[in-house]
C-alpha positions as CSV (number, residue, x, y, z in Angstrom):
1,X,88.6,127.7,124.0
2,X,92.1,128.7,125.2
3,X,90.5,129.9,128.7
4,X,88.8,126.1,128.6
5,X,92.4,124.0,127.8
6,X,93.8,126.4,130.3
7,X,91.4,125.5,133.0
8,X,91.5,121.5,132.3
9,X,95.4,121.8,132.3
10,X,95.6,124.0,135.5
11,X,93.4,121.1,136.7
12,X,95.0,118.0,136.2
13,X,98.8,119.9,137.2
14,X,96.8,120.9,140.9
15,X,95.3,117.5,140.9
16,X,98.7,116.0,140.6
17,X,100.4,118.0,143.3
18,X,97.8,117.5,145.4
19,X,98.4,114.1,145.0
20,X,102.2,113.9,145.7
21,X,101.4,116.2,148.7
22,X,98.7,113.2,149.8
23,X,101.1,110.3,149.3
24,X,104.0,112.2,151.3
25,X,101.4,111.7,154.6
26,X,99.8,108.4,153.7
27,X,102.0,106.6,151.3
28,X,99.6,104.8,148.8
29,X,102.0,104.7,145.8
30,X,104.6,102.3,145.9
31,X,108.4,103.6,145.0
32,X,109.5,101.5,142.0
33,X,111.2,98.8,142.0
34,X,114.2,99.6,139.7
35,X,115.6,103.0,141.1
36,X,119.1,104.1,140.7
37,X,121.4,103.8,143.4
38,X,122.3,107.9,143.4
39,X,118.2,108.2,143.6
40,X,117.7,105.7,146.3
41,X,120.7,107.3,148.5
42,X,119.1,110.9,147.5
43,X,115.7,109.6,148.8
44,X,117.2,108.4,151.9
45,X,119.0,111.4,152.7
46,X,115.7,113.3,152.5
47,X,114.1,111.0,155.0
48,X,116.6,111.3,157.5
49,X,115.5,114.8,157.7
50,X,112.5,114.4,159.7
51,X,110.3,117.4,158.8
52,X,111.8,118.1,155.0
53,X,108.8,115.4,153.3
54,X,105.4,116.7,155.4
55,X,106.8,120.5,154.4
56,X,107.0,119.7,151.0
57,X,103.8,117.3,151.5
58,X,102.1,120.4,152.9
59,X,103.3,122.9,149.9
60,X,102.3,120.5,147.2
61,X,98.6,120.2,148.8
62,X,98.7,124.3,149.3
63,X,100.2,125.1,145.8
64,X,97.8,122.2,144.1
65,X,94.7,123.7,145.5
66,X,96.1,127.1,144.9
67,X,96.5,126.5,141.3
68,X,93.3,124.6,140.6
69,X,91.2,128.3,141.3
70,X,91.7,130.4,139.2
71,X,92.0,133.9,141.0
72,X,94.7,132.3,142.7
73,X,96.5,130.4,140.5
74,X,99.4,133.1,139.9
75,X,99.8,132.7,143.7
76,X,99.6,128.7,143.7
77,X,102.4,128.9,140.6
78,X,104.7,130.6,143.2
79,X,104.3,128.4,145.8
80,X,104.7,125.5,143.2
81,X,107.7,126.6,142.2
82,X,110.5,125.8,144.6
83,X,109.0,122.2,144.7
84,X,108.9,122.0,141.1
85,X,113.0,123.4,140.9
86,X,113.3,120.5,142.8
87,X,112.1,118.3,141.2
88,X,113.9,119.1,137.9
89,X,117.3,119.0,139.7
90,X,116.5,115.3,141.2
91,X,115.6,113.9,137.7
92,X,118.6,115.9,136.1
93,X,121.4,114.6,138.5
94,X,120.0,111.3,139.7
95,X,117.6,109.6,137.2
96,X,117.0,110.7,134.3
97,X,114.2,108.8,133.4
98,X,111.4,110.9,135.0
99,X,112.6,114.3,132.9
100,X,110.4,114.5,129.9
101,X,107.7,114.5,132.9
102,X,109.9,117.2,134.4
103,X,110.1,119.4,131.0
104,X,106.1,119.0,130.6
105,X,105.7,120.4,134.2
106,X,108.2,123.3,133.5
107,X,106.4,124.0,130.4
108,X,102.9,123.9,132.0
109,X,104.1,126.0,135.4
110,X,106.0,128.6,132.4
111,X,102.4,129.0,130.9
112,X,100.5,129.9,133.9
113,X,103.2,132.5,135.0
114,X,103.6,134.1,131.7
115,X,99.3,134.0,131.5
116,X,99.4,135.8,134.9
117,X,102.7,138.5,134.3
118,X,100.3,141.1,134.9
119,X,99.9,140.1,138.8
120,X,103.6,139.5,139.3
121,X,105.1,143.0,137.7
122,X,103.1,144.9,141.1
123,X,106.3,142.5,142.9
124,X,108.8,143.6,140.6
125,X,108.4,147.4,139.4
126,X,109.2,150.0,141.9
127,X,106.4,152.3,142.4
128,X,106.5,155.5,143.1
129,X,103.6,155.7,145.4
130,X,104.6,152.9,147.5
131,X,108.7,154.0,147.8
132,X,109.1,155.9,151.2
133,X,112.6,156.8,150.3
134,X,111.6,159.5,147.5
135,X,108.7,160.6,149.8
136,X,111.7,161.5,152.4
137,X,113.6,163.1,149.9
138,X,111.4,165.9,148.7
């Protein structure tokens, strides 16, 4: 059951990346109406710089598929993340109104690392195998 409500979850969260990722190229959401002036100006800025919105366009489509298969979830989480960092810090400092959506997609993004620790501990433990500095030393 948990391994079902994982999948359906990992799912929808691709799905919606994907989606923002889409929109970035083709623009079929309309921005609403009543922003905040900090989050208009912030949205602004980020247009002036012409290649920032098709990067992060292009990472939300490659994360989103990434984290719909499931071998390669762990790997899609990753990629997700900077984007998603991003996302809190907008709707932290500049409008507030879109964080409990935020939190959800924290808590989501948390679950799928912690389900997948196991693949990211080869990234952070040292082996001893791999470490050419104690080959050199004996």
């Amino acid at each position: 059951m948990k391994r079902k409500i994982l999948f359906v979850v990992a799912l929808l969260y691709g799905l919606l990346f994907i989606n923002a990722g889409l929109n970035k190229f083709f623009n079929y959401m309309p921005m609403p109406e009543e922003l905040p002036e900090a989050a208009i100006n912030a949205m602004k800025a980020m247009s002036q710089i012409s290649w920032l919105m098709p990067l992060i366009g292009i990472t939300e489509i490659i994360g989103g598929t990434l984290f719909i298969i499931p071998k390669l979830r762990a790997l899609g989480a990753l990629v997700i993340l900077p984007i998603l960092i991003g996302i809190v810090l907008f709707n932290t400092i500049t409008d507030t109104s879109g964080l409990p959506v935020s939190i959800a997609l924290v808590i989501i993004e948390a679950w799928i690392i912690i389900e997948n620790k196991h693949k990211y501990m080869p990234l952070i433990l040292k082996s001893k195998k791999a470490d050419p500095e104690s080959e050199s030393a004996s």
